[in-house]
GUMAR-907718 format. One line per field, with one value per residue (C-alpha): residue number from 1; residue in one letter; x, y, z. Coordinates in Angstrom, 2 decimals. Layout:
<rozas>
nr: (NUM  ...) $
rest: (a  ...) $
X: (X  ...) $
Y: (Y  ...) $
Z: (Z  ...) $
</rozas>
This chain:
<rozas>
nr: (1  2  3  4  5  6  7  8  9  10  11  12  13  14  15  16  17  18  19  20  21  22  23  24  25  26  27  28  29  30  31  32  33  34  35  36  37  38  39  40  41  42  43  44  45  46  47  48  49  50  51  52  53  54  55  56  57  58  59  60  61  62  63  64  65  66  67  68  69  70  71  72  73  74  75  76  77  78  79  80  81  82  83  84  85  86  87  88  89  90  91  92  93  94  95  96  97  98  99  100  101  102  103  104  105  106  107  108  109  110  111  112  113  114  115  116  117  118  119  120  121  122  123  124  125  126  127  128  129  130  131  132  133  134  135  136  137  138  139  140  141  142  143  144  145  146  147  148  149  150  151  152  153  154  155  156  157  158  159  160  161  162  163  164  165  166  167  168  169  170  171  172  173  174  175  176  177  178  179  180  181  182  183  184  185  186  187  188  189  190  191  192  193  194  195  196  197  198  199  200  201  202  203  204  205  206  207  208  209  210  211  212  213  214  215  216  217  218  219  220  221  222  223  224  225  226  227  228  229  230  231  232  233  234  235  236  237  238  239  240  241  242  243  244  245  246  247  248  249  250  251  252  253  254  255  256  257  258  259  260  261  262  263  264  265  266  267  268  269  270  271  272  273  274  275  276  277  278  279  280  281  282  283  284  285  286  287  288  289  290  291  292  293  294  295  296  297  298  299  300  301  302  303  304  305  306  307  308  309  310  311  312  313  314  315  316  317  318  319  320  321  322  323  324  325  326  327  328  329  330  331  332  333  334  335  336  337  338  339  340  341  342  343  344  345  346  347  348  349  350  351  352  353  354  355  356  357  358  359  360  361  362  363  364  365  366  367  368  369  370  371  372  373  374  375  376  377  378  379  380  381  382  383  384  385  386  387  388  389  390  391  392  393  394  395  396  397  398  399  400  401  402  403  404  405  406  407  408  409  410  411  412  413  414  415  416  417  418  419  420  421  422  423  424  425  426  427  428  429  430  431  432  433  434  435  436  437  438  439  440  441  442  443  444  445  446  447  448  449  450  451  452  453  454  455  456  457  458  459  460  461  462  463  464  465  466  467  468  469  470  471  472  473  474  475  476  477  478  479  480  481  482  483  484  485  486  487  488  489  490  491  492  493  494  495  496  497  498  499  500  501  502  503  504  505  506  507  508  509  510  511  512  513  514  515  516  517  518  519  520  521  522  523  524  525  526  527  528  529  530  531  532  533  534  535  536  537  538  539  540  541  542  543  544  545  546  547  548  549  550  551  552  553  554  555  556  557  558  559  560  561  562  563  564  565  566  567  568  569  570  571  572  573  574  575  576  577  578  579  580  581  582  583  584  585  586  587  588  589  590  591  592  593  594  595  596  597  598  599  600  601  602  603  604  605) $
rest: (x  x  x  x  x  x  x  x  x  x  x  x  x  x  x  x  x  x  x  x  x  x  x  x  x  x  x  x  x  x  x  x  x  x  x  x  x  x  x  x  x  x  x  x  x  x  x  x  x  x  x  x  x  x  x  x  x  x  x  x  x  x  x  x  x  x  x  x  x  x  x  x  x  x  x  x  x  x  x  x  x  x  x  x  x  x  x  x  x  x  x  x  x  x  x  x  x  x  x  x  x  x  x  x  x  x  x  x  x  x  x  x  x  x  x  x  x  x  x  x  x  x  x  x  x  x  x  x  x  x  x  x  x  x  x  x  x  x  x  x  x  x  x  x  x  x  x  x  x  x  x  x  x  x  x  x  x  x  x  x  x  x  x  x  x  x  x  x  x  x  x  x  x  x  x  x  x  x  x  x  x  x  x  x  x  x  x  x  x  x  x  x  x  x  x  x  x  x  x  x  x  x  x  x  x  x  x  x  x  x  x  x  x  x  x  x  x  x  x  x  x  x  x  x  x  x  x  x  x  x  x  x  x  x  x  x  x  x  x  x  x  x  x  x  x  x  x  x  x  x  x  x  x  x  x  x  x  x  x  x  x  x  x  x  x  x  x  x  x  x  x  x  x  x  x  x  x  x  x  x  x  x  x  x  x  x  x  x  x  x  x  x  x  x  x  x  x  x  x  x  x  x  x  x  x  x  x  x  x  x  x  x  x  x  x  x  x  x  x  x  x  x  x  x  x  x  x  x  x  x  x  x  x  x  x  x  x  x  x  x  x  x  x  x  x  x  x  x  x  x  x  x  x  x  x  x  x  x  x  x  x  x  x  x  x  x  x  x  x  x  x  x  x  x  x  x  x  x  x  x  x  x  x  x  x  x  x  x  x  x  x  x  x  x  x  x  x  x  x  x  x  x  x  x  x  x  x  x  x  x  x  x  x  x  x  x  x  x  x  x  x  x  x  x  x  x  x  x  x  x  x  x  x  x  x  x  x  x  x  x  x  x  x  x  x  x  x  x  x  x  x  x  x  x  x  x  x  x  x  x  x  x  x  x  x  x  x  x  x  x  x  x  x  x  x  x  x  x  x  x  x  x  x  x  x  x  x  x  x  x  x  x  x  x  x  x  x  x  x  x  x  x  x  x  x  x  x  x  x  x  x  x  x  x  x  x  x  x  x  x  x  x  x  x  x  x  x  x  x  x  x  x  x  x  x  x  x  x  x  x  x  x  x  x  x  x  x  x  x  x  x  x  x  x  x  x  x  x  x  x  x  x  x  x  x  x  x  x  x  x  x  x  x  x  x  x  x  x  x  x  x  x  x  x  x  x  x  x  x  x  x  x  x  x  x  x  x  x  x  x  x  x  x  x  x) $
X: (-27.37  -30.79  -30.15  -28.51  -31.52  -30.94  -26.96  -28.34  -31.13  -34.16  -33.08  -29.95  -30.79  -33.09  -30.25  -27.10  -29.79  -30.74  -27.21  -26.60  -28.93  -28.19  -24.84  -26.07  -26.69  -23.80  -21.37  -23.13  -22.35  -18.69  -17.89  -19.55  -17.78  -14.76  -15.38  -16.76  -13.52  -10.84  -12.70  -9.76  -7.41  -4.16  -1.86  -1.19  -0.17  -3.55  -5.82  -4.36  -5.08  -8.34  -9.57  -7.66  -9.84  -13.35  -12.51  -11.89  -15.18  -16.47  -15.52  -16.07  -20.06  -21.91  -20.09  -21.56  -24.94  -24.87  -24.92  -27.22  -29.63  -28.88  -29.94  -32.82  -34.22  -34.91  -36.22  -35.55  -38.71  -39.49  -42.35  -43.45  -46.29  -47.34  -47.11  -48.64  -52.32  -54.06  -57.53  -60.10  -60.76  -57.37  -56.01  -58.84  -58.36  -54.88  -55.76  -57.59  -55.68  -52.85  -54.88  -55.99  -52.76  -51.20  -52.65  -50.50  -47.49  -47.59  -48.27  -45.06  -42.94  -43.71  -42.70  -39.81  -37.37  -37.55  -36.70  -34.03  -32.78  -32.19  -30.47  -27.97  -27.46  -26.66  -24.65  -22.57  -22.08  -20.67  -17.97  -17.18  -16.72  -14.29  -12.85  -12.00  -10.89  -8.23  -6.93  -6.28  -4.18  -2.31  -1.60  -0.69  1.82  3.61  3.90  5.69  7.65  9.06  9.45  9.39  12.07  15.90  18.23  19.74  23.17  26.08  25.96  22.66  22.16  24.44  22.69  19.30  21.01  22.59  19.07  17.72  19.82  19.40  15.96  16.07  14.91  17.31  14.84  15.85  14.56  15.38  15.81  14.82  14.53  11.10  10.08  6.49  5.91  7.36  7.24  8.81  6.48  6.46  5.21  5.25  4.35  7.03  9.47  8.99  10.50  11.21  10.97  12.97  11.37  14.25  12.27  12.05  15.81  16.56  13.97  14.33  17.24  19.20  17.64  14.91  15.45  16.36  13.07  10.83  12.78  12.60  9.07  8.40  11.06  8.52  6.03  7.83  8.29  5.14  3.50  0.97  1.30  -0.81  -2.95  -3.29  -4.82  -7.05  -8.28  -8.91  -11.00  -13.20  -13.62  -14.62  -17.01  -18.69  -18.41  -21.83  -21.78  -20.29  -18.84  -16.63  -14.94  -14.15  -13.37  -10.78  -9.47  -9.29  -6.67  -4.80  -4.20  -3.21  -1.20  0.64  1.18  2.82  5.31  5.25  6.13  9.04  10.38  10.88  12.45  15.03  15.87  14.87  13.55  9.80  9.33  11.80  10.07  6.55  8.38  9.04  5.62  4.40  6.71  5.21  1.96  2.12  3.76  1.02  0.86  0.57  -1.26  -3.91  -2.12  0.73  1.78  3.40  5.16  2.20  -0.93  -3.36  -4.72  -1.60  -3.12  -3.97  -0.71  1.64  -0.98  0.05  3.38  3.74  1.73  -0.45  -4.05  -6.22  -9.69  -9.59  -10.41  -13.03  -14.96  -14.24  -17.35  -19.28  -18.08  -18.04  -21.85  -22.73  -21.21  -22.77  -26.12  -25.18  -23.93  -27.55  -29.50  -27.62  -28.33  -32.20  -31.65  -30.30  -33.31  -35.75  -34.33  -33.67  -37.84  -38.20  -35.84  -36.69  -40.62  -39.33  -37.33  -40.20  -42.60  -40.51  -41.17  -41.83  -45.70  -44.38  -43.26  -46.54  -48.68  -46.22  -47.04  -50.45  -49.54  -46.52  -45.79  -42.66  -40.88  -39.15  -37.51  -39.19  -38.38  -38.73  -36.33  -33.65  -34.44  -34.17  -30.83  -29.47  -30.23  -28.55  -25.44  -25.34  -26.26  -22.35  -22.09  -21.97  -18.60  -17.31  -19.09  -18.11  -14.10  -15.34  -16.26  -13.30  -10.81  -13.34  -12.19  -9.09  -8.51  -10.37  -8.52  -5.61  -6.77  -7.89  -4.10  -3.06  -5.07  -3.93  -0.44  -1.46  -3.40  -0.64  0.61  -2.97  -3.70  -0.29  -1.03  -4.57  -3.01  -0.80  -3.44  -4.13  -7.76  -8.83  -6.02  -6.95  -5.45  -3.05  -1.25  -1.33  0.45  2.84  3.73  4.44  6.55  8.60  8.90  7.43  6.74  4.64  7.79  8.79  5.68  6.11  9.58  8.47  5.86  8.47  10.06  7.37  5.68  2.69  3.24  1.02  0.75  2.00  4.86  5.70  5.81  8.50  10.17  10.96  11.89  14.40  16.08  15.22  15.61  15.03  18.45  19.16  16.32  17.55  20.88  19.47  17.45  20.76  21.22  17.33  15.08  11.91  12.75  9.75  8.81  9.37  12.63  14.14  12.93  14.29  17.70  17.53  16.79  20.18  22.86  22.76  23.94  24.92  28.50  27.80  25.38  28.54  31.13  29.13  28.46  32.00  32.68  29.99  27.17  23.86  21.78  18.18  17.08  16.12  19.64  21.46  19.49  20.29  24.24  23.74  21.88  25.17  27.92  28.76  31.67  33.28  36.45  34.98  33.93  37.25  38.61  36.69  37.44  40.95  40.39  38.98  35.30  33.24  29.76  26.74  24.28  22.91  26.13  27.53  25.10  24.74  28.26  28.22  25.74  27.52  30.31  32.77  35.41  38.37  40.08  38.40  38.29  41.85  42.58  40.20  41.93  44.99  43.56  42.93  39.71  40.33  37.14  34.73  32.20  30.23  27.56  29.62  31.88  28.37  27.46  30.93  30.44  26.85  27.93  30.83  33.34  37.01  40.64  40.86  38.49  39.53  42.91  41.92  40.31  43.08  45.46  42.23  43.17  40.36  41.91  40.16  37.53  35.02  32.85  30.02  32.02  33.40  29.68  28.43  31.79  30.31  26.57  27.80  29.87  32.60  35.19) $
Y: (-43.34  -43.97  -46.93  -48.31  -50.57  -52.65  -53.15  -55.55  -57.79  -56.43  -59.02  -57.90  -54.55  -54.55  -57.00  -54.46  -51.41  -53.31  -54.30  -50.54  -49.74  -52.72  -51.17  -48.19  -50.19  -52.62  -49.05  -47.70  -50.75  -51.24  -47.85  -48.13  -51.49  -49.82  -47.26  -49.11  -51.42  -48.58  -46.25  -48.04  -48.72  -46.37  -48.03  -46.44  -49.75  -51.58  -49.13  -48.49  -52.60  -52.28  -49.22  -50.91  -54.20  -52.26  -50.73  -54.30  -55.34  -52.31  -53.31  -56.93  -56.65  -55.34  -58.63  -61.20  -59.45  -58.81  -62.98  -63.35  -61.69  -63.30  -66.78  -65.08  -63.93  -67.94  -69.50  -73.53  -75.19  -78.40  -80.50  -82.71  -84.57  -81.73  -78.66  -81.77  -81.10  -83.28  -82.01  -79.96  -77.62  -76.79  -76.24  -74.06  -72.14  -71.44  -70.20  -67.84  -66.63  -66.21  -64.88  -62.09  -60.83  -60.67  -57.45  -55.77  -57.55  -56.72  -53.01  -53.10  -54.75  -52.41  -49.62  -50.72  -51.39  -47.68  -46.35  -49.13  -47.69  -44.53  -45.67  -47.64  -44.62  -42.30  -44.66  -45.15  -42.14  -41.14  -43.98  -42.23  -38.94  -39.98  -42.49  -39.05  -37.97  -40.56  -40.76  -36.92  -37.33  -39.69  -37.92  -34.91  -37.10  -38.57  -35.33  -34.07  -37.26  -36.89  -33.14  -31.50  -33.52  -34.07  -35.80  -34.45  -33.95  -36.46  -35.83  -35.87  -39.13  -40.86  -39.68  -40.42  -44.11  -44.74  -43.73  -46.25  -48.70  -48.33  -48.76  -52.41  -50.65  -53.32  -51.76  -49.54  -45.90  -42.63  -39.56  -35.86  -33.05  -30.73  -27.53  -27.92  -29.60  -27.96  -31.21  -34.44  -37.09  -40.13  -41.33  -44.17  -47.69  -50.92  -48.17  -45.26  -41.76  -39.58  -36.49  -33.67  -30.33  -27.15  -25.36  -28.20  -28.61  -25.07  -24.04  -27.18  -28.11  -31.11  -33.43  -32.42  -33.52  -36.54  -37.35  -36.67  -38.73  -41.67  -40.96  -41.33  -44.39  -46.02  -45.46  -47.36  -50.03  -50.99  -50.67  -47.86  -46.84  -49.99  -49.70  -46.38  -47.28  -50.20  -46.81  -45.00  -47.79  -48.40  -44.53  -44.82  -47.64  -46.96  -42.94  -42.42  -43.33  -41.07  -43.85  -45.06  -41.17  -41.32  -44.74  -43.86  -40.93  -42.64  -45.30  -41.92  -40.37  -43.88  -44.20  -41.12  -41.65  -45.11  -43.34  -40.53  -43.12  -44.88  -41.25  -40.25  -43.72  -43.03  -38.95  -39.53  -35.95  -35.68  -31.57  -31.28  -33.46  -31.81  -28.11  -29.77  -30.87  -27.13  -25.70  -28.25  -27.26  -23.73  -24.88  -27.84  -28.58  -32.06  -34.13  -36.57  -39.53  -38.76  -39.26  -36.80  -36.21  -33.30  -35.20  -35.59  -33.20  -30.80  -30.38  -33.97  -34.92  -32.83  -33.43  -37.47  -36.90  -34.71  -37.35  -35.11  -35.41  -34.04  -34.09  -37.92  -39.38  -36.88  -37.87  -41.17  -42.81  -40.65  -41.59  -45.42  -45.11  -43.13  -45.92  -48.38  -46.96  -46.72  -50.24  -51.19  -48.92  -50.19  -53.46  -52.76  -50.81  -54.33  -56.48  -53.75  -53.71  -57.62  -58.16  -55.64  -56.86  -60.32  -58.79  -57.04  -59.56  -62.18  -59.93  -60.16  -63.93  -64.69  -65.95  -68.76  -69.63  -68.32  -70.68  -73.46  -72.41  -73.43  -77.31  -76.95  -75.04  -72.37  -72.02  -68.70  -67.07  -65.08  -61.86  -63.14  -65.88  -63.52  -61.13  -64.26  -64.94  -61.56  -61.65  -65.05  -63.94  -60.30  -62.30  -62.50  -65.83  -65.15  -65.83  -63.77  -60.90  -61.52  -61.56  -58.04  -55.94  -57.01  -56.02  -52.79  -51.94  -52.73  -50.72  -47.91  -47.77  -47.47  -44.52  -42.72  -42.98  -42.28  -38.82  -37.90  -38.29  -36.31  -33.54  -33.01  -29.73  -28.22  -28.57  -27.16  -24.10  -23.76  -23.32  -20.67  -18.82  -19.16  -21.14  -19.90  -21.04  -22.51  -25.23  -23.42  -21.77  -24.82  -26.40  -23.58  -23.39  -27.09  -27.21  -23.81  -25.52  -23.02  -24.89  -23.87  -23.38  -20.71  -18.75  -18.64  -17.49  -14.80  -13.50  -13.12  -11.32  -8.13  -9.61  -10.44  -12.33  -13.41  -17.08  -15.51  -13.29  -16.58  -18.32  -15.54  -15.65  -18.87  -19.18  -16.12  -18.05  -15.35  -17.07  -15.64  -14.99  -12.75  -10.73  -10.49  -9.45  -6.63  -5.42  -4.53  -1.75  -0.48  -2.04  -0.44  -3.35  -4.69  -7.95  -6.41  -4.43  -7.58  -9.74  -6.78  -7.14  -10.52  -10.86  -8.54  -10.26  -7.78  -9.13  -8.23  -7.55  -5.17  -3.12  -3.07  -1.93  1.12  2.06  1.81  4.20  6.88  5.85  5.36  3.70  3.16  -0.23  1.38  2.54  -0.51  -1.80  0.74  0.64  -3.33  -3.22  -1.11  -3.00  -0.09  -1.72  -0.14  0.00  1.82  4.74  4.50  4.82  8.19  10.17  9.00  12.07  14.36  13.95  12.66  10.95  10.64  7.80  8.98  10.22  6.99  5.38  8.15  7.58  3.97  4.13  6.72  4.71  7.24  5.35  6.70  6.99  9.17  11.75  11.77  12.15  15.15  16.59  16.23  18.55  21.45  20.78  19.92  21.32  19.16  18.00  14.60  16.03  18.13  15.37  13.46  15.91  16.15  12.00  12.14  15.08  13.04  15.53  13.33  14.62  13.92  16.64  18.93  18.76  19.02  22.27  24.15  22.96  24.40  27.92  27.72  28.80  29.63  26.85  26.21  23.16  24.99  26.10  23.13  21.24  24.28  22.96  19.80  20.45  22.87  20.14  22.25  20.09) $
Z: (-18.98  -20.63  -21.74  -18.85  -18.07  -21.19  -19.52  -16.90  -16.10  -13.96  -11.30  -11.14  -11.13  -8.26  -6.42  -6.70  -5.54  -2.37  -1.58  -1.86  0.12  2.77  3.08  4.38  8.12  7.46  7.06  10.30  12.42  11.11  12.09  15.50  16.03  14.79  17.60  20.34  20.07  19.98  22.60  25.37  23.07  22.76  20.83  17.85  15.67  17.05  16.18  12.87  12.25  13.09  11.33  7.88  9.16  9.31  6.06  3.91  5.83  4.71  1.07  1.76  3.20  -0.12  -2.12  0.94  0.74  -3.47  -3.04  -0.49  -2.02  -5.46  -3.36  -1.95  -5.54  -6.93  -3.38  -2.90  -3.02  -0.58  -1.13  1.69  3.09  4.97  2.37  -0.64  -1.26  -3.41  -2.85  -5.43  -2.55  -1.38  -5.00  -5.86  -2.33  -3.83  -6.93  -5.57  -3.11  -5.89  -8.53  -5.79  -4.84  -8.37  -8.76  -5.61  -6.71  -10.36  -9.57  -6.83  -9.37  -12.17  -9.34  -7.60  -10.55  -11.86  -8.26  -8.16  -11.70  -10.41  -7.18  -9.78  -12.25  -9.53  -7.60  -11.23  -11.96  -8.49  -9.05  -12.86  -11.36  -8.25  -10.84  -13.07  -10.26  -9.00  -12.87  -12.84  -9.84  -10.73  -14.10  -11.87  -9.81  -12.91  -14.52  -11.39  -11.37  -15.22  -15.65  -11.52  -9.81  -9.80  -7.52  -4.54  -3.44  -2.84  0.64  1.28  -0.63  1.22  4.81  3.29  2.13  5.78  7.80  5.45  5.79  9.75  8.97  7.78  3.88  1.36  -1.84  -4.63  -2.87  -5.04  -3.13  -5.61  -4.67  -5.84  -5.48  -6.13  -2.53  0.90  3.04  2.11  0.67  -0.98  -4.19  -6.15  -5.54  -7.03  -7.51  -4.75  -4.84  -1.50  -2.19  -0.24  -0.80  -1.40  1.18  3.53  3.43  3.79  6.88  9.33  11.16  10.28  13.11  11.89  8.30  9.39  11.36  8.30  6.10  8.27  8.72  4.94  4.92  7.78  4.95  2.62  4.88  6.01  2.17  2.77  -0.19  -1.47  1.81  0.53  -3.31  -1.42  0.40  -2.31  -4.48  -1.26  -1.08  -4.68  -4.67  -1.79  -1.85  -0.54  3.04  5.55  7.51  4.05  4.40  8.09  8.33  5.78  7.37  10.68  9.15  7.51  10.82  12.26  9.83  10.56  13.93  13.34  11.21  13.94  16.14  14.13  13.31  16.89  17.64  14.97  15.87  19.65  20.11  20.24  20.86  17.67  15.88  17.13  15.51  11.92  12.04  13.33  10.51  7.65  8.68  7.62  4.27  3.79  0.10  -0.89  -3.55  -2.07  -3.46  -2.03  1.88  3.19  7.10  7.48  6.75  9.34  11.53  13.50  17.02  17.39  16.12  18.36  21.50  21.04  20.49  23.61  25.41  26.64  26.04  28.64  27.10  25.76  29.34  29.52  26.92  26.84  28.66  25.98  23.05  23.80  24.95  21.73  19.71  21.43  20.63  17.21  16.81  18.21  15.96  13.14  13.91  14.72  11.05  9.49  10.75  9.22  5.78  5.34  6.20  3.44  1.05  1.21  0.65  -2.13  -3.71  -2.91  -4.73  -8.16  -8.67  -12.27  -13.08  -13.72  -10.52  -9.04  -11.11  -9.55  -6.41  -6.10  -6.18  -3.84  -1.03  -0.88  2.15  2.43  5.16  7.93  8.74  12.50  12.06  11.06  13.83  15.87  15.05  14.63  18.91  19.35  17.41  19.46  22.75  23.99  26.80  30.40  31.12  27.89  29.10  32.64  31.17  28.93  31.76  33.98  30.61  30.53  34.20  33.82  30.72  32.72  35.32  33.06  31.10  34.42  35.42  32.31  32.48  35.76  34.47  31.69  32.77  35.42  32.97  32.08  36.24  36.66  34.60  35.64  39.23  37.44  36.31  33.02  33.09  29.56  27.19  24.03  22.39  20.00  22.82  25.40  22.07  21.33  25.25  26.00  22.83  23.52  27.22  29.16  32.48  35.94  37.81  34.71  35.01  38.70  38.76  36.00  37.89  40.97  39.24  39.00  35.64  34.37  30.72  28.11  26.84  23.79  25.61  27.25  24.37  23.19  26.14  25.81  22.31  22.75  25.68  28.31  31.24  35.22  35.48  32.36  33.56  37.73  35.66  33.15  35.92  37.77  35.02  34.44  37.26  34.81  31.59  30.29  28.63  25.12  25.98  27.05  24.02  21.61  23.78  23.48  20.26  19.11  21.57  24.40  27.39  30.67  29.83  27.13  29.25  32.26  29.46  28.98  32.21  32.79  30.23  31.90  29.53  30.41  27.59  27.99  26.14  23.03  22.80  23.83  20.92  18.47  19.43  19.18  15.68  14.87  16.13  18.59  20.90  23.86  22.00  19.02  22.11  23.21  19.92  19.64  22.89  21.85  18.93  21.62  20.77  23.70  21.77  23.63  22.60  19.76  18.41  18.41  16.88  14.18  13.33  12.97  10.84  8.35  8.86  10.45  11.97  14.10  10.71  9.25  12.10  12.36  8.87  8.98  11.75  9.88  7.01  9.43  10.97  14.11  16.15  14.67  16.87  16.18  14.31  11.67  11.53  10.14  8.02  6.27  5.82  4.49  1.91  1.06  2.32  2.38  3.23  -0.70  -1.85  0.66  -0.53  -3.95  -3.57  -2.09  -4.95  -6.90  -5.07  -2.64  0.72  4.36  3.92  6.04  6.23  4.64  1.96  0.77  1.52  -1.13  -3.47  -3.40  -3.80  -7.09  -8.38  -9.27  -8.54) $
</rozas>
């Protein structure tokens, strides 16, 4: 880098570091534009044109002002009658003047250039090391590509080929499966690969399959994955404004919900689609070059999809007047620097051209002129601005109905009594749809939930009506003794089966028997051998795996006033109408059940 100076002329030097700098303002106002113009606009395909637009201005600006400035650098000169003198007294006037202001301008040219070097180098080396950068991703991706990847199934390929042919897709699309990802993504640009992650395939539902495939399909259709390299040059290039970076993400999470938008037209489910995306979240690994159906932020994501977004209206009015302001500080920002870069590019006139001066006169710009017409061209025409604030209103009143509709479910749970939910669980309720009218009917019914017992609730299926029914058997259930019933299958009918058989389980024990497999025909089963099993009995039984079987063969072999908890004792020590026939052809005789648990702990036998 220290000889980078000797790469390019000092003209061109101090040109490209002014048009870096100018960019600075031009960035600024682009993105304020950018926001000003979407602040009332909801559409997701709209918005997603005009961020790409600001972005190629963004790249398109520092080219328009590298050549401006490249004119500005060798002024035209105009001689005339007027600016002609042809008097001693006038030329000498000149010289002086000139030959008194060389010293400023030689001592500003002999500054700025080094400050401008600088500007360059560092601006250079940026692009190297995001340049590095992109090519080590890309050699990431095509590793994965050659050595990480294989096809998928028969049957998969052919419901992967038929979504895409429902899609309008006629080009060459390869469907592999990886297991270095865990949510579908897309890579490749004249020859793109879907890829299906194992993990992807195995935790989401098939509906749900389907919607992430067509949204990477929508991504394939529309090209982003060229949109997406144009992204990531401009992000490159111009890495050093802030504006470049959220610009950039701002088409990425348009981007996303267009596909969002095409995937829910094709599976027709938006809360399913809204739980793969929940799901993917948690499993979120995905190279930057790659697009993948869980980029973008999750909340903001799910929120849209739901259509329910009570904060935008609220802060809409802010965040157009804060862009506003921006958009006019930029602009303020833009005069400034053109008066000083046409001073500092006026100051770097060869001698040359100053020892011409004194015979003609050079006409140059004015700083004032420029801020002149920078007004005119921001001063919009009375009836345009007339027709702007009526659209304004209009749009307005719009997105005030639009919020009322919206906000309809956070009013409706506010009036429920939850004021100080956070976003997560407002997210994770309307999903799980846990309604108003469900909390209400809950609380009727002597509870008190959680958002996150609600949330259970809900995803368990326990509705009012299993609980009015379990509370015909135990009126004291709570919230968690009905999820853990829930959760293992006990119903109603199994609860009345016992009790018709003189049982009384509590919940943990209608668990336990549940977790067993406890029936009311295996209880019947056993008083049918004359034992009469309380709870825990039963469920010690089942779990050693004595069946009616077994205490009838034991019966059989003499021992025939076994109770339920000998009976598990024999099992556990492995005592079997085999070995206890064994040892009385051994010459053992009068056994007992210790005895022949002693015969089996010696090993004798």
């Amino acid at each position: 880098m220290s000889n980078f100076a000797n790469w390019i002329s000092p003209e061109l030097l101090r040109t490209l570091g002014w048009t870096l700098l100018h960019f600075l303002w031009q960035g600024a106002g682009l993105a304020a534009l950018f926001a000003v113009t979407t602040a009332v606009c909801r559409s997701a395909p709209t918005r997603y044109a005009l961020a790409v637009g600001a972005l190629v201005l963004m790249m398109v600006s520092p080219v328009i002002t590298f050549t401006w400035l490249r004119r500005q650098a060798n002024p035209a000169v105009w001689t005339g009658a007027a600016g002609v003198s042809t008097g001693a007294g006038t030329s000498a006037q000149n010289v002086t003047a000139l030959s008194s202001s060389r010293a400023p301008a030689a001592e500003s040219r002999s500054v700025q250039p080094m400050a401008m070097l600088w500007l360059v180098e560092a601006w250079f080396l940026g692009v190297l090391l995001l340049s590095l950068r992109t090519a080590g991703g890309l050699f990431l991706i095509e590793r994965m590509r050659r050595k990480e990847i294989k096809p998928v199934g028969g049957e998969l390929f052919e419901r992967c080929v038929a979504l895409q042919r429902r899609m309008g897709l006629d080009r060459v699309i390869q469907y592999c499966e990886c297991h270095q990802l865990d949510a579908p993504a897309v890579l490749g640009w004249f020859r793109p690969v879907v890829l299906l992650p194992v993990r992807a395939l195995t935790g989401l539902t098939e509906d749900q399959i389907k919607a992430v495939i067509a949204h990477e399909l929508a991504h394939i259709r529309r090209l982003d994955c060229f949109v997406n390299l144009f992204q990531i040059a401009t992000e490159t290039l111009l890495f050093y404004h802030p504006a470049v970076w959220w610009m950039s993400q701002r088409v990425r999470a348009e981007r996303e919900n267009c596909c969002d938008d095409e995937a829910i037209a094709i599976c027709g489910d938006a809360v399913n689609y809204a739980r793969a995306l929940t799901l993917m979240e948690e499993w979120r690994t995905a190279p930057a070059l790659m697009m993948a159906a869980n980029r973008s932020p999750l909340a903001e994501r799910v929120v849209r999809l739901l259509e329910w977004d009570g904060t935008a209206g609220r802060i809409g009015v802010a965040g157009l007047t804060g862009s506003f302001l921006c958009l006019l500080g930029a602009l303020l920002a833009g005069n400034a620097f053109l008066g000083v870069a046409h001073a500092a590019l006026g100051a770097g006139v060869s001698p040359k051209q100053e020892q011409g001066s004194s015979s003609v006169m050079v006409v140059r710009p004015e700083a004032s002129s420029a801020k002149e017409r920078t007004a005119e061209a921001a001063k919009p025409s009375g009836s345009a601005e007339a027709k702007a604030q009526t659209n304004k209103e209009k749009d307005q009143k719009r997105a005030s109905e639009e919020q009322n509709k919206k906000e309809s479910y956070l009013d409706a749970m506010e009036a429920a009594g939850f004021k100080n939910l956070t976003v997560d669980e407002l997210i994770s309720m309307k999903i799980q749809g846990v309604t108003p009218a469900y909390v209400k009917e809950v609380r009727q019914l002597g509870f008190e939930p959680t958002p996150d017992e609600l949330v259970g609730m809900r995803v368990q299926g326990i509705t009012p009506e299993y609980i009015r029914e379990m509370r015909k058997f135990d009126a004291n259930l709570n919230i968690d003794e009905l999820m853990g019933m829930k959760v293992q299958g006990v119903t109603p009918e199994y609860i009345r089966e016992f009790h018709e058989l003189g049982l009384q389980p509590s919940a943990d024990d209608l668990i336990g028997l549940k977790v067993q497999g406890v029936t009311s025909n295996y209880v019947k089963e056993m008083r049918a051998t004359g034992l009469k099993p309380n709870n825990d009995e039963l469920i010690g039984m089942k779990v050693q795996g004595i069946t009616p079987e077994y205490v009838k063969s034991m019966q059989a072999a003499g021992f025939k006033d076994l109770d339920c908890d000998e009976l598990i004792s024999a099992k556990v020590q492995g005592i079997t109408p085999e070995f206890i026939e064994r040892a009385r052809k051994h010459g053992f005789q009068n056994l007992t059940l210790d005895k022949l648990m002693a015969l089996k702990n010696a090993d004798i036998l």
